[in-house]
Steps between C-alpha positions, in 0.01 A plus 500: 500500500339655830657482805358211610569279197897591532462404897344161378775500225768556727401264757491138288757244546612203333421247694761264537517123667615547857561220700452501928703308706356336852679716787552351838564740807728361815450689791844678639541691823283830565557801668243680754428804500324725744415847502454701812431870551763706700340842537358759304653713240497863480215529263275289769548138312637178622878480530532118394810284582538137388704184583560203286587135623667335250510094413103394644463123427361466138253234747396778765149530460382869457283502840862392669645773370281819540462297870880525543472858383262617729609310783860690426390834475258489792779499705602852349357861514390571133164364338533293218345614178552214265649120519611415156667137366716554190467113374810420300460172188705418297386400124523222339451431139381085471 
């Protein structure tokens, strides 16, 4: 057997009846994060901080939020890099 035969070999599978269940997702809390650059490190790249705000409305669009964000952070000294939104769901088997 070559080597590509015992690769084929090795790679069947029984296949077997599997069943999928319908998932539904509810929506929990998120957290914000934004990255914002604080310097520059010794080798000459960007020294980047972040700050997380915890428990966003699972309703807040994602315009309000980076708005929020950049409203925020204008009023400090550092550029922002990145706005992230870590969604949170929770899931559901129906």
């Amino acid at each position: 057997m070559n080597g590509q035969a015992a690769f084929n070999a090795a790679c069947q599978y029984e296949e077997k009846d599997v069943r999928t269940m319908a998932v539904s997702t509810t929506s929990l809390n998120s957290t914000l994060i934004v990255k914002y650059q604080t310097g520059t490190t010794s080798a000459g790249g960007p020294e980047i901080r972040q700050k997380s705000l915890n428990d966003v409305k699972a309703d807040a669009t994602e315009q309000d939020v980076y708005d929020v964000a950049a409203a925020l952070f204008s009023l400090g000294q550092h550029p922002v890099m990145s706005v992230l939104l870590r969604k949170n769901l929770e899931l559901l088997d129906e």
